[in-house]
N, C-alpha and C positions, 0 to 999 in steps of 0.2 A: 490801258491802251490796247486798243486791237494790233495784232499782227499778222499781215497774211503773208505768207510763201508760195511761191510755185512749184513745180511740181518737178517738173523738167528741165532742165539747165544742159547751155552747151558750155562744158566746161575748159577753159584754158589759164593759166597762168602769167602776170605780169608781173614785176616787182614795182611794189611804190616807189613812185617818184617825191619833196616837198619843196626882201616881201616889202619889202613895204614901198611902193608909190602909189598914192594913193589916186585914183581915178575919178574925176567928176563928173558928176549926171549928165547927159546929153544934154544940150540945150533945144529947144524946141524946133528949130533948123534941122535938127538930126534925127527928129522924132522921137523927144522922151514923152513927153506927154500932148494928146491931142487935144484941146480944146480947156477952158479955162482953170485956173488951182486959183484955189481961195489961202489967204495968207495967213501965216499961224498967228492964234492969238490967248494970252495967258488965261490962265485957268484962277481958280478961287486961290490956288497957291502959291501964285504968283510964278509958277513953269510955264512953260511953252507948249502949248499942246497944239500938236498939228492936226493939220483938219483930215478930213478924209480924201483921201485920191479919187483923181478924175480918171475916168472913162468912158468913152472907149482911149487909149492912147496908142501913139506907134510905137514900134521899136525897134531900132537898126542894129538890124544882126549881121549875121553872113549871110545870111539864105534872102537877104531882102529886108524891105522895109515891111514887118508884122505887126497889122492892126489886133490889140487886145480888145474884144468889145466890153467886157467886162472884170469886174477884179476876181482871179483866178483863186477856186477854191480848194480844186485838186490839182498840186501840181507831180511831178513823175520829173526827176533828175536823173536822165542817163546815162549824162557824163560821170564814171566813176570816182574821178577827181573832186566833185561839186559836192560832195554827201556832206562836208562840215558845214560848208557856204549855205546850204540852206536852211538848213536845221536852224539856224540862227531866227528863221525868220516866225510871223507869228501865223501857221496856219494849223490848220486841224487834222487835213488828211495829205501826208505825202507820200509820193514813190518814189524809189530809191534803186540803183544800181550800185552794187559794191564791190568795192575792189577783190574782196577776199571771199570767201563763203559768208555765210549771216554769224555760224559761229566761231567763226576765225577775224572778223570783225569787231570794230571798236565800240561799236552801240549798247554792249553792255558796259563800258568803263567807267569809271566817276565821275571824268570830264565830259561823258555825252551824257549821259543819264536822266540831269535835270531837260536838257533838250530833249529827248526823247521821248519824256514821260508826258512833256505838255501835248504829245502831237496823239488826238485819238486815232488816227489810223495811220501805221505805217503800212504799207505794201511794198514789198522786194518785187524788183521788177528786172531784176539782172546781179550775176554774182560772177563774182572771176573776170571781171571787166567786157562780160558777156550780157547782152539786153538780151530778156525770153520775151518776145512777141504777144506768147501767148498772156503772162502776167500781163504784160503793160495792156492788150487791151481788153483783160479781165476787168482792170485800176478804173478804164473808163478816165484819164484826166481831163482837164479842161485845157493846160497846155501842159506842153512838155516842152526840157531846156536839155538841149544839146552840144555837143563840141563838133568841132568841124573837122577835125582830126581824128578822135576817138571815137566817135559819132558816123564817118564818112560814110564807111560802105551801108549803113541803114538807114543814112537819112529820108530816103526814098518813102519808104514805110514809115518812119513816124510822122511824117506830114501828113497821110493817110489818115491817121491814127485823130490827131488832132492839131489848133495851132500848137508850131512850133517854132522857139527860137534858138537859132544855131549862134553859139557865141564863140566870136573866131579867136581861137587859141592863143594865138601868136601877141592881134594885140590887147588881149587882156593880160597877159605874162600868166598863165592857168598856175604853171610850176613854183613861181616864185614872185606872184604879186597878189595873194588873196584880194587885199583890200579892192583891187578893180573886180576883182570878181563879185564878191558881195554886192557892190556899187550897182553892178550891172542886173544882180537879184532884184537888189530894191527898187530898181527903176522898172522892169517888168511886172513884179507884184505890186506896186502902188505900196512901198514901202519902206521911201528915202531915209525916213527919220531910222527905223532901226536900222539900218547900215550906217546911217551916219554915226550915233551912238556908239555901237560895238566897234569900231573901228578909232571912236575918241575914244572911249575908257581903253582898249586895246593898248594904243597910245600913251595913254597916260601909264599904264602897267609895266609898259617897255622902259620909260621914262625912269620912273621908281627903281627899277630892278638896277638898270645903269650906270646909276646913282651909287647904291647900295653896294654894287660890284665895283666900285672904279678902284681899289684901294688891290683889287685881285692880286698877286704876284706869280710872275711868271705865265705857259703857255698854258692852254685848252687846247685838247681835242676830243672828240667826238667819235664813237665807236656805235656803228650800226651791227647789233651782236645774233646771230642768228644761229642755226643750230651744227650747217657746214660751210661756215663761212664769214669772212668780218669787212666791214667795209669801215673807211673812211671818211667822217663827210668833209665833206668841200667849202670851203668860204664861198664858192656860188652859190651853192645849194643852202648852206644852213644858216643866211642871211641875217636870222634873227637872233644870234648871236656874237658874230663876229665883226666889224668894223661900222656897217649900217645897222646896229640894232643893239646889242648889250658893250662891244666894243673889246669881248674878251679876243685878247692874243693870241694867233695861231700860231703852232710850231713852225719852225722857218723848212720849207721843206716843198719842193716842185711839183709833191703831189696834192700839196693840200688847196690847191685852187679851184680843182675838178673833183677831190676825191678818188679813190682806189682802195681796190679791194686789198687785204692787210695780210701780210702773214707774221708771226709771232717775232722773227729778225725785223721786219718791216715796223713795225713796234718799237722796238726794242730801239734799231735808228732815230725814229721820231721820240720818245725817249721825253713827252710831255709832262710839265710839272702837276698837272690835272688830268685826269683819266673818267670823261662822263660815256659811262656804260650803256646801250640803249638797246637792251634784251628785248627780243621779240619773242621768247616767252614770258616777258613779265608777269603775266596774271597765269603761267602756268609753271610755273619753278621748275616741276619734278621732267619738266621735256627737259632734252638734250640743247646745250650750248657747246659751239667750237672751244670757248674760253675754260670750259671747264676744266681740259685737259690741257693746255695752256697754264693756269694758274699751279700745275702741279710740278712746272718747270722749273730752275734756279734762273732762264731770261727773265721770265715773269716776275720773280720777287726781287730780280734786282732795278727795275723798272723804278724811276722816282716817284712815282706817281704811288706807286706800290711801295715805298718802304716807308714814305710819307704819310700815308691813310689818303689820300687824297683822290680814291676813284668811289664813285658814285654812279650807282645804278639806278637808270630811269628807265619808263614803258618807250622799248626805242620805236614802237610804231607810230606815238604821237611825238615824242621829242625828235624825229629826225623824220618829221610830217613835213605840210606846206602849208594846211588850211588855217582859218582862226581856228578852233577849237585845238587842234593839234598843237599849234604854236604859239597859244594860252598857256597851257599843258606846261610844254616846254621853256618858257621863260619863268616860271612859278616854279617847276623841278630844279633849275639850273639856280634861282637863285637860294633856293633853301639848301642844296647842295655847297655852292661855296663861299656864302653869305655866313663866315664863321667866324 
């Protein structure tokens, strides 16, 4: 796979933000697709093979209704949020804005890798949740996919640039409802069927995990573990395991609905009979974690979670993610964790 970087970067820092209602295709009212689709029909195998997508198509974003005249070869995701959401899909060359730097990013991890490797050119076109101008129209895309939030103060210039669709944040749920988000990929690429898929076998994997976990005892919490500092997640936030999704028990406790940041007493309170670790140095050990010094306390090993063996470290940058790939990750870690 080719990779190109840019050169120049305006750099600033956000902290990741990470589901399930699933969202359905425009209807043609709303401008999903312009002009006739041909209906799927099985193959020598007796599958479904869908036919190929129509275009030109519309598509109702925020910025308007945006005619695609053709099926998009190069696309450029500048919403930093969007980087799992598209990788899913089946193209050869894309651009990418990332949350982190390129190598403080997940693109190297096991769970992006196979996506990754299928795509012959990636191009970085923004890092630090910063679009470089200059990258994106080096990329040359054919469209570009926008948020209308994240996106706001540059939308100006990437319309410039090429079509673009702004996809309005709010009602796609960016934060905590992948599934429309993909939905809303596949319908701009002419690529319903793999949204649809990824999003049933997804399904089906939450299903399983569910299942297999229901016999759990006692609480779950979730630990975002970083190098100065521990946060909380939230039963808003980390949907895909709590009451709409794996259905594990949150500790009884006023902060766990929004989440907060932790200190070792604050811990110690919450006092959960599972303890899922979600180290943001994962794949680098030898950095520093708050916990480390932490674990060298007598609050720490008097922790249930801790005298039980029952805490379990995952890569907290995907498990305490939002997108599919992150929240693949994360239901696959959680359930080999306490599926014992």
């Amino acid at each position: 796979m080719k990779v190109r970087q840019a050169t120049s970067w305006s750099v600033f820092f956000t902290g990741m933000i990470s589901l399930l209602l699933l969202l359905s295709s425009c209807s043609s009212n709303t401008g999903s697709v312009s002009g006739p689709t041909a209906s799927p029909s099985p193959n020598a195998t007796g599958q479904e093979e869908m036919a190929p997508a129509a275009f030109p198509r519309t598509i109702e974003a925020d910025n308007g209704s945006i005619v695609i005249k053709e099926k998009p070869e190069r696309v450029a995701v500048v919403h930093w949020g969007y980087v799992d959401s598209i990788l899913l899909f089946d193209l050869q060359s894309v651009g990418l804005a990332l949350p982190f730097t390129k190598d403080d990013s997940s693109l190297g991890t096991d769970t992006y890798k196979p996506y990754v490797d299928k795509v012959e050119e990636l191009a970085i076109v923004g890092e630090n949740t910063t679009v470089n101008m200059e990258a994106l129209l080096e990329y040359q895309p054919d469209v570009i996919i926008a948020g209308n939030v994240v996106n706001a103060k540059v939308k100006d210039q990437l319309e410039k640039i090429a079509t673009t669709v702004v996809i309005d944040e709010a009602d796609t749920d960016v934060w905590s409802n992948w599934p429309a988000v993909v939905t809303k990929f596949g319908e701009i690429l002419g690529q319903e069927n793999v949204a649809e898929q990824f999003i049933a076998d997804y399904q089906a994997k939450l299903q399983n995990a569910k299942e297999k976990l229901a016999d759990v005892k006692g609480t779950v919490a979730f630990l975002q573990v970083r190098n100065n500092a521990v946060w909380l997640g939230g039963t808003n936030y980390l949907v895909p395991y709590y009451d709409k999704g794996l259905g594990l028990k949150a500790p009884d406790s006023s902060a766990m609905t929004e989440g907060a940041e932790l200190s070792l007493e604050g811990l110690s309170a919450l006092n959960p009979d599972h303890l899922i670790l979600g180290y943001f140095n994962y794949d680098n050990p030898s950095a520093a974690s708050l916990t480390d010094e932490w674990e060298k306390t007598n609050v720490w090993k008097s922790l249930k979670a801790v005298k039980s063996g029952q805490t379990y470290a995952v890569n907290g940058a995907l498990a305490m993610g939002y997108g599919p790939l992150a929240n693949t990750y994360g239901i696959e870690s959680v359930l080999e964790a306490l599926d014992q």
